[in-house]
Structures are given as structure tokens and as C-alpha cells.
C-alpha angles and dihedrals in degrees: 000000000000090000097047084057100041094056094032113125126234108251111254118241113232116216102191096170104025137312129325104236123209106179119189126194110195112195118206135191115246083210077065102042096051114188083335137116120252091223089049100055104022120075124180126192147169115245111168093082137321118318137164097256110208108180107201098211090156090065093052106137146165131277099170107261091018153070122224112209103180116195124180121203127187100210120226113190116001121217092159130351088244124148124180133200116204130194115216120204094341105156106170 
């Protein structure tokens, strides 16, 4: 039983009409981000299975005190709806 699950395959995810959208909005302390980009110290990813990651840097805005950094994903195969957010060389 260990070995069926363990090369099991995540179920595909059919778009007949178009592309399944998940879109993310992680929002991050400036406190946190320090003199840094958002983009350059924020990461988010689906993982959860395979997807076609798409960051949206260039939306980046403002919330007061703090930075909202939106991502859209169109997910592939699911395994799990998991969606991380890392923080890369953040030392404060």
C-alpha cells in the first residue's frame, strides 16, 4: 500500500474553455521587509503539484505598513491545494 501511494500520480487538471486562475496576494509587513523589495525577498509558490507560476511584480502596491505582492498560478496537476509564501534573505 506504501508503494501504490508513493508512485501515484497527481490527478491533471482539464481546462476545456479557457485557464483555471488561482490568484494569491501575500501581504508583508514593511517592519519585516526593511529597505528591500517585495519581489526580492518574498516568494510564493504552489505546492501542492505542478502549476504555470506567473509573479505580478509589476502590480506590487501599497497597503500602509505593508507591501502587497499579488501572483496568479494556473495549477496543473493537484496533489494538495497548498500555497507557500518564502522569505528569502529576510534577516530582520
Amino acid at each position: 500500500m506504501a508503494w501504490r501511494g508513493m508512485l501515484a500520480t497527481d490527478p491533471t487538471l482539464e481546462y476545456t474553455a479557457g485557464r483555471g486562475v488561482l490568484q494569491i496576494e501575500a501581504r508583508i509587513a514593511r517592519a519585516i521587509l526593511g529597505v528591500e523589495r517585495i519581489d526580492a525577498v518574498a516568494s510564493i509558490d504552489f505546492a501542492g503539484g505542478t502549476d504555470l507560476s506567473e509573479p505580478h511584480p509589476e502590480h506590487v502596491r501599497d497597503d500602509g505598513d505593508a507591501v502587497i505582492l499579488p501572483w496568479e498560478t494556473t495549477p496543473v496537476s493537484v496533489r494538495a491545494w497548498e500555497i507557500r509564501v518564502i522569505g528569502v534573505g529576510v534577516t530582520h
